[in-house]
Biopython code that builds the backbone (N, CA, C, O; Angstrom):
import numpy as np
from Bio.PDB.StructureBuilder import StructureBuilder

atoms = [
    (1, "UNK", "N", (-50.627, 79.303, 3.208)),
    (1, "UNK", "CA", (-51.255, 80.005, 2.087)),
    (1, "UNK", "C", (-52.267, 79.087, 1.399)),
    (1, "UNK", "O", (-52.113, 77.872, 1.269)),
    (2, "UNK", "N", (-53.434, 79.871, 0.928)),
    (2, "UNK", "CA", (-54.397, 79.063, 0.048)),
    (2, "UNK", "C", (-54.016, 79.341, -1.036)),
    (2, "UNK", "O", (-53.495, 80.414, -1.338)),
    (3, "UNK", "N", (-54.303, 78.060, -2.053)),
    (3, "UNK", "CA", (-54.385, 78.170, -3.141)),
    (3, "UNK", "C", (-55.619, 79.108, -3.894)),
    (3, "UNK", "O", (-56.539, 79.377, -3.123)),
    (4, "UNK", "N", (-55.748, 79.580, -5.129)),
    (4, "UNK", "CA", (-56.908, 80.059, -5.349)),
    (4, "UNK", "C", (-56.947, 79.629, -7.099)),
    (4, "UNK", "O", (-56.049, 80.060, -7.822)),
    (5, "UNK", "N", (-57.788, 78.968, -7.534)),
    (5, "UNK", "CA", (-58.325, 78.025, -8.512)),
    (5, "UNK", "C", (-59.586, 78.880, -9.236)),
    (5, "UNK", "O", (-60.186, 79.810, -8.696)),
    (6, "UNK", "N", (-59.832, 78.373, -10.519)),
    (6, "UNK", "CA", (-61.020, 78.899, -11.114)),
    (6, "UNK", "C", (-61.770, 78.183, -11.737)),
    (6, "UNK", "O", (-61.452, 77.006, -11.573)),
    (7, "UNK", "N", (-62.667, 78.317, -12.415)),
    (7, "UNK", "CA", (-63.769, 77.096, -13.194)),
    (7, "UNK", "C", (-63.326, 78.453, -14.734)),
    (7, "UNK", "O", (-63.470, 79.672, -14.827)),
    (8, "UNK", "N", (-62.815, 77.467, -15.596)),
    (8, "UNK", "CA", (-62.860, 77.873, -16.963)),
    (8, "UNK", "C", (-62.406, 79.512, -17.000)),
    (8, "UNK", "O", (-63.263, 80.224, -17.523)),
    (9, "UNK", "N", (-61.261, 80.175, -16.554)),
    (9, "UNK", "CA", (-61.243, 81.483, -16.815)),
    (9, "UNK", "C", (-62.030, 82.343, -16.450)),
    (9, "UNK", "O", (-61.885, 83.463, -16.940)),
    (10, "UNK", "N", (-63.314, 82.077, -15.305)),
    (10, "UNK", "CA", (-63.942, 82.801, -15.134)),
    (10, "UNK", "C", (-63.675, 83.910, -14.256)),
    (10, "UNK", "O", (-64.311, 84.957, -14.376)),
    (11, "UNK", "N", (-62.850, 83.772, -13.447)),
    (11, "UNK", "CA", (-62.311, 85.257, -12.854)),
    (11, "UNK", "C", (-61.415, 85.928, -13.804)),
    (11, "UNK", "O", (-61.628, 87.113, -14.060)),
    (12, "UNK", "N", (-60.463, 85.322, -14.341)),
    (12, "UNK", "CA", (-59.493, 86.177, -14.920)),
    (12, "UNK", "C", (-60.289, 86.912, -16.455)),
    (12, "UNK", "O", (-59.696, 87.847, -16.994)),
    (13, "UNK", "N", (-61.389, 86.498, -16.951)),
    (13, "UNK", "CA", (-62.378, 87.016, -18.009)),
    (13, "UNK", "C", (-62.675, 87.984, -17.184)),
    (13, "UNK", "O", (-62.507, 89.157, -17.520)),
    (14, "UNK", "N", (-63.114, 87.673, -16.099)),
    (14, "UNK", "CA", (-64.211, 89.037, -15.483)),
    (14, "UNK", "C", (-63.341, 90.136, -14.915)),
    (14, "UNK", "O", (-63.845, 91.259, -14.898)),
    (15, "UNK", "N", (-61.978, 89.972, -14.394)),
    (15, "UNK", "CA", (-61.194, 90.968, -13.991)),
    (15, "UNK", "C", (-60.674, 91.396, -15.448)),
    (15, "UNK", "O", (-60.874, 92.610, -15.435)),
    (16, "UNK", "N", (-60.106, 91.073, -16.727)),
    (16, "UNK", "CA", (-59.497, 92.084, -17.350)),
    (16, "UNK", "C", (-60.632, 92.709, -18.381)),
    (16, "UNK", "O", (-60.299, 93.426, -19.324)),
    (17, "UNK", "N", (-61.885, 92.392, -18.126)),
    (17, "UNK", "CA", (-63.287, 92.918, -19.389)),
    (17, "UNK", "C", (-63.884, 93.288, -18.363)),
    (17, "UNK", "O", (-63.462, 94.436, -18.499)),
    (18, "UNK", "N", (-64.434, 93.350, -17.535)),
    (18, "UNK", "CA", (-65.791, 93.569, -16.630)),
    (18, "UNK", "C", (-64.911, 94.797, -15.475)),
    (18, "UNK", "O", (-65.290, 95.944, -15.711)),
    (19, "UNK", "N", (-64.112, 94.731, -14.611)),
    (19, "UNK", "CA", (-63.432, 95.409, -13.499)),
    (19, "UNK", "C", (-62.394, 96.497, -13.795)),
    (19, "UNK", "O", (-61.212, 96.514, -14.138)),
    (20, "UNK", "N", (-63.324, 97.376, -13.522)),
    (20, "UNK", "CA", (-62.294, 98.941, -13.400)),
    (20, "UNK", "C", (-61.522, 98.833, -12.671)),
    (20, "UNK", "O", (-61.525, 98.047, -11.723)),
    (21, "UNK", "N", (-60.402, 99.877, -13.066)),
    (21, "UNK", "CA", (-58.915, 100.031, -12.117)),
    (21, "UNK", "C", (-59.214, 100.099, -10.282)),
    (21, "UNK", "O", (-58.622, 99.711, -9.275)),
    (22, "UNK", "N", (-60.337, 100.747, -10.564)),
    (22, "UNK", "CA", (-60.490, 100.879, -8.538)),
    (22, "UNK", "C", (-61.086, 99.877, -8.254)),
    (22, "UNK", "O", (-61.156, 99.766, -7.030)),
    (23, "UNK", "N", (-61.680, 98.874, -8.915)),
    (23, "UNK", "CA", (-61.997, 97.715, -8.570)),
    (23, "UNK", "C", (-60.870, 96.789, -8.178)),
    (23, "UNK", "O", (-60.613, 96.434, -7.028)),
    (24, "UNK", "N", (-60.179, 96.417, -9.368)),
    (24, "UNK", "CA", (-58.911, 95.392, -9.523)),
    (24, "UNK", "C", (-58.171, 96.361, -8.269)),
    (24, "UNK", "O", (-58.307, 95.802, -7.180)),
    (25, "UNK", "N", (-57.562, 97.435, -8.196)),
    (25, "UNK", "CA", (-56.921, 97.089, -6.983)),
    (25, "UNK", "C", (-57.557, 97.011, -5.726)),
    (25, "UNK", "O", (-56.714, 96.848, -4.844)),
    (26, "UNK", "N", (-59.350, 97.090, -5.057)),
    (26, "UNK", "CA", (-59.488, 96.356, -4.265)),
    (26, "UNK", "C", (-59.501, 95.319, -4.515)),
    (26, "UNK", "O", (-59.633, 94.782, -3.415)),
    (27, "UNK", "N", (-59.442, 94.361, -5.430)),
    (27, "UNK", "CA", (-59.821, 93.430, -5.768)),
    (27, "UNK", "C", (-58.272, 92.004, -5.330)),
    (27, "UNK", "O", (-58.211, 90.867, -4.863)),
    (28, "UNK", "N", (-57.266, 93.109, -5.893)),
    (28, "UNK", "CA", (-55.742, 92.800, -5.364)),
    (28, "UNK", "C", (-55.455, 92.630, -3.948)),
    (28, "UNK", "O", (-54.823, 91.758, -3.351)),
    (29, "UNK", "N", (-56.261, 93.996, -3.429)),
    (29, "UNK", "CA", (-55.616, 93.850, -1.952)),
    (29, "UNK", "C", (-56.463, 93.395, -1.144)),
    (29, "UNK", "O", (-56.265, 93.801, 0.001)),
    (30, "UNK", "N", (-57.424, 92.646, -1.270)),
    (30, "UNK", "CA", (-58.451, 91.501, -0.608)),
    (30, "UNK", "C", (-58.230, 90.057, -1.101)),
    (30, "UNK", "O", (-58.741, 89.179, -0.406)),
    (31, "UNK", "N", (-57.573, 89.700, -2.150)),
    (31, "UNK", "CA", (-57.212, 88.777, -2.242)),
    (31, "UNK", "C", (-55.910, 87.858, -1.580)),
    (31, "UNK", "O", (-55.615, 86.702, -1.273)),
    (32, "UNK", "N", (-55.296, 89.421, -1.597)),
    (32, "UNK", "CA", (-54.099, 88.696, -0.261)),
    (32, "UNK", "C", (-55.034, 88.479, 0.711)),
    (32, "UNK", "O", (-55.632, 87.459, 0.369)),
    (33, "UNK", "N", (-55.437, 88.850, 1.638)),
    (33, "UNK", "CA", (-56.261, 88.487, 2.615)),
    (33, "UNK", "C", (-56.736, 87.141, 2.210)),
    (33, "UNK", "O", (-56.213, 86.178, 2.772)),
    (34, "UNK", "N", (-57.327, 87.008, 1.632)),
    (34, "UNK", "CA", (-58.305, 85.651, 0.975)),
    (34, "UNK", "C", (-56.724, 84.556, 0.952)),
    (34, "UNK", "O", (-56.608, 83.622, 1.746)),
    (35, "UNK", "N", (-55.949, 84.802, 0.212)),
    (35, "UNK", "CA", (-54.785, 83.852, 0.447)),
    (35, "UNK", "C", (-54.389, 83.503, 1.763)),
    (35, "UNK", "O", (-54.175, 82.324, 2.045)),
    (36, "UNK", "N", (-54.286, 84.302, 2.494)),
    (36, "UNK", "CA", (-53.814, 84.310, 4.439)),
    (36, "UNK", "C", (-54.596, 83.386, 5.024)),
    (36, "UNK", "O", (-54.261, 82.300, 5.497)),
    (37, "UNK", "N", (-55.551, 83.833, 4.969)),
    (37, "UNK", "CA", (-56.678, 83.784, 6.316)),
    (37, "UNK", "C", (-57.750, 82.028, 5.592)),
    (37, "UNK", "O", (-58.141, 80.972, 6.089)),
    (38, "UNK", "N", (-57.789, 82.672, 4.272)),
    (38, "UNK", "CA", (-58.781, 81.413, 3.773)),
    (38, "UNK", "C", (-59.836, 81.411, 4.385)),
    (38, "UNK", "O", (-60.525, 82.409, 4.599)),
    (39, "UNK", "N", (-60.175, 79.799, 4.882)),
    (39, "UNK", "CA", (-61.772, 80.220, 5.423)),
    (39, "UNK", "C", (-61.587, 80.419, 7.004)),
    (39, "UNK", "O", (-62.286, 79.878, 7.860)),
    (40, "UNK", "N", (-60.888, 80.991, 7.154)),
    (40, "UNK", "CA", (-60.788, 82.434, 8.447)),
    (40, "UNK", "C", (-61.221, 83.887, 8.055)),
    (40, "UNK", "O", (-61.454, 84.769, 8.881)),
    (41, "UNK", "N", (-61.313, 84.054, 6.473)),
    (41, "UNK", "CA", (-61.959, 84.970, 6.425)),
    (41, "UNK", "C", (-63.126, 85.580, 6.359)),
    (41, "UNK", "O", (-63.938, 85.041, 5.607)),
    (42, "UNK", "N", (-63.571, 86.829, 7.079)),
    (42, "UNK", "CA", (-64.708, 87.183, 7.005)),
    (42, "UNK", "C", (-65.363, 88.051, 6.526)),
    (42, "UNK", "O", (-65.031, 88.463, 5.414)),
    (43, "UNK", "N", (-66.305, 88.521, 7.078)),
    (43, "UNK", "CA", (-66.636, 90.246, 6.640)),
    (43, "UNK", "C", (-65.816, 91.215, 6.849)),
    (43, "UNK", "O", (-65.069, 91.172, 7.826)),
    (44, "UNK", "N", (-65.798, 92.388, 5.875)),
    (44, "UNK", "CA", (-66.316, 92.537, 4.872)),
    (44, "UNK", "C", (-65.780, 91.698, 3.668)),
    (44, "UNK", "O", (-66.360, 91.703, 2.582)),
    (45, "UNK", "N", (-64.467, 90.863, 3.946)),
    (45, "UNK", "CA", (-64.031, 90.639, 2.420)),
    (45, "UNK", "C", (-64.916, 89.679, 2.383)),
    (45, "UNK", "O", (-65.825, 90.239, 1.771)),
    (46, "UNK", "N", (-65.339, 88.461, 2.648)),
    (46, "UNK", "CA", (-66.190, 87.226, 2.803)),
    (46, "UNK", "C", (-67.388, 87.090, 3.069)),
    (46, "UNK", "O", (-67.753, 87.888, 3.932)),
    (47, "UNK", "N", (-68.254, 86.349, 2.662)),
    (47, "UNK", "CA", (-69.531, 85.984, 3.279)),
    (47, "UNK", "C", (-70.586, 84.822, 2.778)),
    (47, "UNK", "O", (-71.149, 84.826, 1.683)),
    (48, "UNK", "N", (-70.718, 83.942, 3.688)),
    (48, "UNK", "CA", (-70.906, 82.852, 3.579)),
    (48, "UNK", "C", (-72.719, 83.550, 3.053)),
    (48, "UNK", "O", (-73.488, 84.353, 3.582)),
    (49, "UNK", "N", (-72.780, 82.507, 1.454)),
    (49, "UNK", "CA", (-74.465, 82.737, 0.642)),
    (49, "UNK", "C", (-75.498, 81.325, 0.873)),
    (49, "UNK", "O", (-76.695, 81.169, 1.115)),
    (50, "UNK", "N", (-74.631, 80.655, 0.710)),
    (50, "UNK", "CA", (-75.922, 79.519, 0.840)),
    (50, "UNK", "C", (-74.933, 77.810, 0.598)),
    (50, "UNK", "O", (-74.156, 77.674, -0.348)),
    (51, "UNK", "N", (-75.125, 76.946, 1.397)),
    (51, "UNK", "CA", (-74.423, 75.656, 1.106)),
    (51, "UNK", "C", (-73.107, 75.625, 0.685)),
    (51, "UNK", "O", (-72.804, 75.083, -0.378)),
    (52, "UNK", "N", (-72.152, 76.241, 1.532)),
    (52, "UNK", "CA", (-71.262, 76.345, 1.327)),
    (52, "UNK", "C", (-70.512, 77.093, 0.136)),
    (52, "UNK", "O", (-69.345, 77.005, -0.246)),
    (53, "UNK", "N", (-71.766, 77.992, -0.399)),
    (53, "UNK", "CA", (-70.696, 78.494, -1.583)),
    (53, "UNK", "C", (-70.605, 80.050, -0.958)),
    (53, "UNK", "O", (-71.679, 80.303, -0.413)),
    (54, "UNK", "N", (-69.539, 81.322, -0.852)),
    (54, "UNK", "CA", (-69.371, 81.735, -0.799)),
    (54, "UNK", "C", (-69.196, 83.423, -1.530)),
    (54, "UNK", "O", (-68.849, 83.441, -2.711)),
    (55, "UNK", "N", (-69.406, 84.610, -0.917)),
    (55, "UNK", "CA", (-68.768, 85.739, -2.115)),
    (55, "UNK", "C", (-67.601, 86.033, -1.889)),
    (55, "UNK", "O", (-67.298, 86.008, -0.696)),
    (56, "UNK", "N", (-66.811, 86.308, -2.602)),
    (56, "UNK", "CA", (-65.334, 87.371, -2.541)),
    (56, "UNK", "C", (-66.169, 88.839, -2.921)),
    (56, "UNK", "O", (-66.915, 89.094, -3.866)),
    (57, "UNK", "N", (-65.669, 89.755, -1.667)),
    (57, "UNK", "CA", (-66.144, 91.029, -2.029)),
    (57, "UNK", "C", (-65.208, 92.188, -2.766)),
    (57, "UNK", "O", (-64.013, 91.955, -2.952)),
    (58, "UNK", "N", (-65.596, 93.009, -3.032)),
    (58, "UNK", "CA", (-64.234, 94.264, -3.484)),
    (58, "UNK", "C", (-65.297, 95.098, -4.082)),
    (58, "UNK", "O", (-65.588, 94.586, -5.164)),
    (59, "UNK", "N", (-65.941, 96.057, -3.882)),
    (59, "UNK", "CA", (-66.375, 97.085, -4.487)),
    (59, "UNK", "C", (-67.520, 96.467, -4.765)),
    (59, "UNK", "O", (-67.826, 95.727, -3.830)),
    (60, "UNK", "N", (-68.581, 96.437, -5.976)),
    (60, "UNK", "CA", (-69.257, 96.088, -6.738)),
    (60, "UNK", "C", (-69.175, 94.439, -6.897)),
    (60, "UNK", "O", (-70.055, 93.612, -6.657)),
    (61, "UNK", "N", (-67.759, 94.228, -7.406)),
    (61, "UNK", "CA", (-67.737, 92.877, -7.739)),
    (61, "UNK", "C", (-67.726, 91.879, -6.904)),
    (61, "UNK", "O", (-67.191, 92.046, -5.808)),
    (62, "UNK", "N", (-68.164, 90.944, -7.156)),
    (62, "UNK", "CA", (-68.780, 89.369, -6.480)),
    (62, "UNK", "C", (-68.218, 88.395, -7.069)),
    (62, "UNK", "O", (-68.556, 87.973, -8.175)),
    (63, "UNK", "N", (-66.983, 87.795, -6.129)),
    (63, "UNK", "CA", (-66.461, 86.722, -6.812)),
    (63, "UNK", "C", (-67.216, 85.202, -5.781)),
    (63, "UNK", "O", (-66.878, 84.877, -4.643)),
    (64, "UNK", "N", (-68.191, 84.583, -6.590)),
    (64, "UNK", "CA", (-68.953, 83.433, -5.619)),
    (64, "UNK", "C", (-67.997, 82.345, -5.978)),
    (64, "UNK", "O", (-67.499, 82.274, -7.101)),
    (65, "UNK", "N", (-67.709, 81.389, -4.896)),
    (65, "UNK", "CA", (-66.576, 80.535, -4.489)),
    (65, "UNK", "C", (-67.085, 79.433, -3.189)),
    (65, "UNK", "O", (-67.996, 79.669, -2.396)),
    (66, "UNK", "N", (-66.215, 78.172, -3.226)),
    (66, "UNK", "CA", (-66.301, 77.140, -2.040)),
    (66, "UNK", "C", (-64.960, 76.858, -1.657)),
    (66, "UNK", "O", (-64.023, 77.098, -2.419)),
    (67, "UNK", "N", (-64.818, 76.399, -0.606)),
    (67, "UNK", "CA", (-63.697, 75.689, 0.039)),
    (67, "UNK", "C", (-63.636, 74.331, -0.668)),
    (67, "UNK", "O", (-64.618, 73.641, -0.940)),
    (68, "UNK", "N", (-62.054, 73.969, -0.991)),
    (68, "UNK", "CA", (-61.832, 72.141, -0.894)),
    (68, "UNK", "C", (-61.081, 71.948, 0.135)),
    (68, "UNK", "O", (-60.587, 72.939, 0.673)),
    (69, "UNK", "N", (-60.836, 70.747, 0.610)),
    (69, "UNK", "CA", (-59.591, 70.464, 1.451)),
    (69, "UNK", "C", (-58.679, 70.812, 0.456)),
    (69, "UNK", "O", (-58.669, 71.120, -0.736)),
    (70, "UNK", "N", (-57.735, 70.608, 1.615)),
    (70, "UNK", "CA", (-55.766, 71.063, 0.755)),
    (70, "UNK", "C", (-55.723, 72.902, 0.733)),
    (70, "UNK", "O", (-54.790, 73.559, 0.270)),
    (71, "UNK", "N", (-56.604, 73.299, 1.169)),
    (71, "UNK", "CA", (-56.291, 74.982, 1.504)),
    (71, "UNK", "C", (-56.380, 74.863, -0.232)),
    (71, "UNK", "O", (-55.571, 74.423, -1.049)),
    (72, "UNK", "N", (-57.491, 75.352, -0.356)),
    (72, "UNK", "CA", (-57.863, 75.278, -1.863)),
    (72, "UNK", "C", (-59.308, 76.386, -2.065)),
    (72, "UNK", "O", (-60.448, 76.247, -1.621)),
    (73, "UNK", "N", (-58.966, 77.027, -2.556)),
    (73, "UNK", "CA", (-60.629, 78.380, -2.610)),
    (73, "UNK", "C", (-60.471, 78.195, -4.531)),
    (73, "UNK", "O", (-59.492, 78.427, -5.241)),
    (74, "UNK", "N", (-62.140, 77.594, -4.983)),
    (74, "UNK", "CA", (-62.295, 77.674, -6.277)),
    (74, "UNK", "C", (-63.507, 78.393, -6.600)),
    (74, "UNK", "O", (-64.609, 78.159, -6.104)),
    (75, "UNK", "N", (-63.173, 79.516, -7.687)),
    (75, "UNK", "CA", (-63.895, 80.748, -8.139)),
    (75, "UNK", "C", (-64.820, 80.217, -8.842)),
    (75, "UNK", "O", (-64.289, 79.637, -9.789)),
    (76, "UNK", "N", (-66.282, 80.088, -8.869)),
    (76, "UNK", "CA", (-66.665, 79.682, -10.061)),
    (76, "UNK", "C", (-67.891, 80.400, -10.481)),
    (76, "UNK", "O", (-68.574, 79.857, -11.348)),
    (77, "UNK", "N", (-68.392, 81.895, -9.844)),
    (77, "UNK", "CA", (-68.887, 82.889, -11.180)),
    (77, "UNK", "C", (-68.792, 84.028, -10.618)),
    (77, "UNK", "O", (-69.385, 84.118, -9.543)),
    (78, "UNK", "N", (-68.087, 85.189, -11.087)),
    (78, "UNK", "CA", (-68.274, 86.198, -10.724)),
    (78, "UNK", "C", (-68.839, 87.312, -11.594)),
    (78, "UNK", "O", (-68.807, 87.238, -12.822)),
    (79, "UNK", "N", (-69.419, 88.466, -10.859)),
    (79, "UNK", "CA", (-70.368, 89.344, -11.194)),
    (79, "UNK", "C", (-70.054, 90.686, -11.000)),
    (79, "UNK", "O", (-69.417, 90.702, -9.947)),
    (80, "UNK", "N", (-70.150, 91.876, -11.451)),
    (80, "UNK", "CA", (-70.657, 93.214, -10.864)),
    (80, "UNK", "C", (-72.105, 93.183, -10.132)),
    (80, "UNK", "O", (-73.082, 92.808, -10.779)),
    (81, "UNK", "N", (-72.190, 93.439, -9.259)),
    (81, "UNK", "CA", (-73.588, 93.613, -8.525)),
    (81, "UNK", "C", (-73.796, 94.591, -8.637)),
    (81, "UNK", "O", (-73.100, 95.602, -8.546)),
    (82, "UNK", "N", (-75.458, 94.317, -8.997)),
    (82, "UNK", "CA", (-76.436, 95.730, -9.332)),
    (82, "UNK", "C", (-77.221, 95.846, -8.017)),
    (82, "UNK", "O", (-77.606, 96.996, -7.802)),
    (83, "UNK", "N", (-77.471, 95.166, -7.316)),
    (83, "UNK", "CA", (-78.711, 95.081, -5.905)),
    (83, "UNK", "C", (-78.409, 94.727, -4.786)),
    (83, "UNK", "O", (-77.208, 94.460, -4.747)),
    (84, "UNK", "N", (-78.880, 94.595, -3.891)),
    (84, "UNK", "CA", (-78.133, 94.768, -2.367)),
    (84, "UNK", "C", (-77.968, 93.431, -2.566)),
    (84, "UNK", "O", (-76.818, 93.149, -2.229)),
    (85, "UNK", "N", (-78.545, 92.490, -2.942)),
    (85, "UNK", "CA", (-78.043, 91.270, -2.951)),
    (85, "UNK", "C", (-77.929, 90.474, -3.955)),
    (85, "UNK", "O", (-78.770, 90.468, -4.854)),
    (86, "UNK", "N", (-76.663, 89.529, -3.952)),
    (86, "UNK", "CA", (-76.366, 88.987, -5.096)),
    (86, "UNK", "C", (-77.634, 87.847, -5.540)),
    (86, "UNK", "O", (-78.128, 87.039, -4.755)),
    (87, "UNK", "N", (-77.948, 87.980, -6.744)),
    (87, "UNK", "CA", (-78.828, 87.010, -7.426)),
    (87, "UNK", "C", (-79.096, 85.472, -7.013)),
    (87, "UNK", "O", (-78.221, 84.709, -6.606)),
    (88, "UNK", "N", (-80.147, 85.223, -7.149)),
    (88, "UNK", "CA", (-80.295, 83.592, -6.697)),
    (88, "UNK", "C", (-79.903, 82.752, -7.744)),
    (88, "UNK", "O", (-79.479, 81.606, -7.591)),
    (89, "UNK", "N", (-80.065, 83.395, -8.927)),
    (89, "UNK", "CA", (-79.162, 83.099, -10.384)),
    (89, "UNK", "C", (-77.841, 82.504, -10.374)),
    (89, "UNK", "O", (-77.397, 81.461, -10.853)),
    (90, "UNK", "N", (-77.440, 83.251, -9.840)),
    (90, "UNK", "CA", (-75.362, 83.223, -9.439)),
    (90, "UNK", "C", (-75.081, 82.123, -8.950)),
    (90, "UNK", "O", (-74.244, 81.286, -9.291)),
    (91, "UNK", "N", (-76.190, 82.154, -7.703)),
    (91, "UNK", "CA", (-75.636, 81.233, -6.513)),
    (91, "UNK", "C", (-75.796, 80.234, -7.277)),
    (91, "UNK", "O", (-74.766, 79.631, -7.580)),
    (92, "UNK", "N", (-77.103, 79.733, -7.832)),
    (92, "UNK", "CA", (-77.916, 78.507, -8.358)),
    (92, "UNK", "C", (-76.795, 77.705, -9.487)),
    (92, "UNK", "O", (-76.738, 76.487, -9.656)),
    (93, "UNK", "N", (-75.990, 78.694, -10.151)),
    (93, "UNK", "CA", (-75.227, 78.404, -11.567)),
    (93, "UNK", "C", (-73.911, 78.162, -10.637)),
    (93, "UNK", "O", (-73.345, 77.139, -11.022)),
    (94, "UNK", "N", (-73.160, 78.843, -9.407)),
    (94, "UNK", "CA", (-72.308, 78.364, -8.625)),
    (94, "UNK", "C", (-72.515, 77.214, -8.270)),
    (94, "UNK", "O", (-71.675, 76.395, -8.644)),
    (95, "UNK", "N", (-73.547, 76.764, -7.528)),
    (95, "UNK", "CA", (-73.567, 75.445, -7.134)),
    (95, "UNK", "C", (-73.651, 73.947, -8.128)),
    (95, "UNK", "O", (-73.464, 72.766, -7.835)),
    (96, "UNK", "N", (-74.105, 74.790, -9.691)),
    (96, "UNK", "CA", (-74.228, 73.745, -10.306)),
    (96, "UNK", "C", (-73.257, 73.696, -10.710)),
    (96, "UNK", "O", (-73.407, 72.610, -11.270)),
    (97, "UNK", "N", (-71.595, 74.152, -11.095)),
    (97, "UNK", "CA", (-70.640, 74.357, -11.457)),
    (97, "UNK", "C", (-69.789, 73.795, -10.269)),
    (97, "UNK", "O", (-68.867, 73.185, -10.809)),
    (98, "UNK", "N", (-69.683, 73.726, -9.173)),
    (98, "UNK", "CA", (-69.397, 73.285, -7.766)),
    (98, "UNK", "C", (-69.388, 71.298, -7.832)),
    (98, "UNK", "O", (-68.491, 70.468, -7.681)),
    (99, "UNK", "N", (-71.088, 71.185, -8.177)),
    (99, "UNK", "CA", (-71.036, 70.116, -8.707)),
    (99, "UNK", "C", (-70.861, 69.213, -10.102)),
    (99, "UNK", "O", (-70.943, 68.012, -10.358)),
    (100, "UNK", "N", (-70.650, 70.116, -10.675)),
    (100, "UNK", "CA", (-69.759, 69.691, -12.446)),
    (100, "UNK", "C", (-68.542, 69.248, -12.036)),
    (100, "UNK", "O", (-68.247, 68.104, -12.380)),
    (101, "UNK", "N", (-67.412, 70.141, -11.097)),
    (101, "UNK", "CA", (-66.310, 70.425, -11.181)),
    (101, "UNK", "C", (-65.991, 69.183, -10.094)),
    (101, "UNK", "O", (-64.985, 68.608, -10.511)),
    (102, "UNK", "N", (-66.493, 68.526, -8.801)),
    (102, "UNK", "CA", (-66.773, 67.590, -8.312)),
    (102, "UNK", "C", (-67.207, 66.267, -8.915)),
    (102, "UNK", "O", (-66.920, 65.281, -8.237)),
    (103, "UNK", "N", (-68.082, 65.978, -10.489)),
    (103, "UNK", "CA", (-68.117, 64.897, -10.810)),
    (103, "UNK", "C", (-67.533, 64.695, -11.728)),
    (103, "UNK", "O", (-67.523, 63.618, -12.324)),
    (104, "UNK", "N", (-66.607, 66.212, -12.192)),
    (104, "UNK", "CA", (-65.558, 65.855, -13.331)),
    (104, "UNK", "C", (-64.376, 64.962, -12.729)),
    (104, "UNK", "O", (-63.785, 64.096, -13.374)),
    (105, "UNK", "N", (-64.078, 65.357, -11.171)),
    (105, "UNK", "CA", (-62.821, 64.945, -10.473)),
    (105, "UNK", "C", (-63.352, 63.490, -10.567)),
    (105, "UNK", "O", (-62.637, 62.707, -11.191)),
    (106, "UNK", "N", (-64.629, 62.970, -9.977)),
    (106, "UNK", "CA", (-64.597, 61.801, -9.369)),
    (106, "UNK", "C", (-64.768, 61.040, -10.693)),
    (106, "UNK", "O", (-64.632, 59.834, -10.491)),
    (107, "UNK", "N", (-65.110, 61.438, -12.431)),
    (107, "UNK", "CA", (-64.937, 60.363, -13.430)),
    (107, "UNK", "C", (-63.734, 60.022, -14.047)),
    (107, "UNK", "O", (-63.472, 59.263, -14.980)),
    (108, "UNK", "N", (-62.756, 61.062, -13.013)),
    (108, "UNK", "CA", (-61.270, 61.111, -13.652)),
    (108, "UNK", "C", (-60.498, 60.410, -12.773)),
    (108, "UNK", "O", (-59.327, 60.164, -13.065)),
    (109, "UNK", "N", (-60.951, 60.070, -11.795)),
    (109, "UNK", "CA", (-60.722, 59.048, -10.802)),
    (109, "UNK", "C", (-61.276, 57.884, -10.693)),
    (109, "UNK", "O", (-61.183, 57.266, -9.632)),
    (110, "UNK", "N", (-61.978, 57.358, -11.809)),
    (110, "UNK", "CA", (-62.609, 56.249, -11.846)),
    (110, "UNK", "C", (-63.745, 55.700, -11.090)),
    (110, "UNK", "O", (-64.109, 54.534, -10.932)),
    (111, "UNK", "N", (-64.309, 57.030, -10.576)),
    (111, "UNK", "CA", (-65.351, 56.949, -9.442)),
    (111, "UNK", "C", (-66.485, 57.168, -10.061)),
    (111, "UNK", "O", (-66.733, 58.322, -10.412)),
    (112, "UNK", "N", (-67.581, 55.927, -10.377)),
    (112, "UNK", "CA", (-68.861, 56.201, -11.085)),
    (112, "UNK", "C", (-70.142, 55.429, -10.164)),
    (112, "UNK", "O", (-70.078, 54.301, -9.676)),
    (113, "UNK", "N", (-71.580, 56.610, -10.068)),
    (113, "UNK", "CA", (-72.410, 55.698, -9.793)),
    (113, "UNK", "C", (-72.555, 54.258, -9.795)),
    (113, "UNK", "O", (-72.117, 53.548, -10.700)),
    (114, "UNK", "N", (-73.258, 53.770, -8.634)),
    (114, "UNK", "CA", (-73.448, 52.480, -8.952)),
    (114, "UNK", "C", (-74.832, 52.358, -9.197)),
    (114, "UNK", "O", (-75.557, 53.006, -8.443)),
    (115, "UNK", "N", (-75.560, 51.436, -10.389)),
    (115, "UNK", "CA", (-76.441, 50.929, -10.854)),
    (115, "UNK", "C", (-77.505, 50.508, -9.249)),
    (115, "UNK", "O", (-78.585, 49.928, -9.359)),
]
sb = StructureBuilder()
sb.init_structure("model")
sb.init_model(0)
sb.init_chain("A")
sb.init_seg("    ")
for serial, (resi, resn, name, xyz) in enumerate(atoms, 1):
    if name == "N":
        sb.init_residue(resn, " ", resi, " ")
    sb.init_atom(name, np.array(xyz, "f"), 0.0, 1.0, " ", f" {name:<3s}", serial, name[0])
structure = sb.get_structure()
């Protein structure tokens, strides 16, 4: 089983304010999947956007996400989609959150640039 992680509440904000009932339960029963399979999963629930960051699909909503080692999937913005494709916005604020959440680990580990 994968773990499944978030950046600051941002899925669980967007599932109980943003996601209708027929959403949340696709949203439920693709996430088991997403727990199983991890990054075995594919289309339709999955789909790889750009540098490794990923969507979770279910209806409308777009949960964008990356792999860590340790069977680890971390959520870090999700959306209702209005257009066939998700925003370059999303991705751009995923990846910069991807790398927040990466140099938060490595200053908490005592791991700092070197001069």
């Amino acid at each position: 089983m994968w773990t499944l992680l978030e950046y600051h509440d941002e899925f669980t904000k967007f599932y109980d304010q943003e996601c209708s009932p027929e959403i949340r339960i696709s949203i439920d029963s693709r996430l088991d999947v997403l727990r199983t399979k991890g990054n075995l999963t594919g289309e339709p629930i999955c789909k790889h956007l750009d540098d490794g960051i990923f969507e979770f699909r279910a209806k409308t909503a777009r949960v964008l996400f990356y792999f860590e080692p340790a069977k680890r999937i971390i959520f870090v913005v999700a959306i209702i989609k209005k257009t066939d494709k998700v925003p370059r916005a999303a991705i751009d604020q995923a990846k910069q959150r991807r790398a927040s959440l990466l140099a938060e680990r490595e200053r908490a580990n005592g791991l700092h640039p070197t001069h």
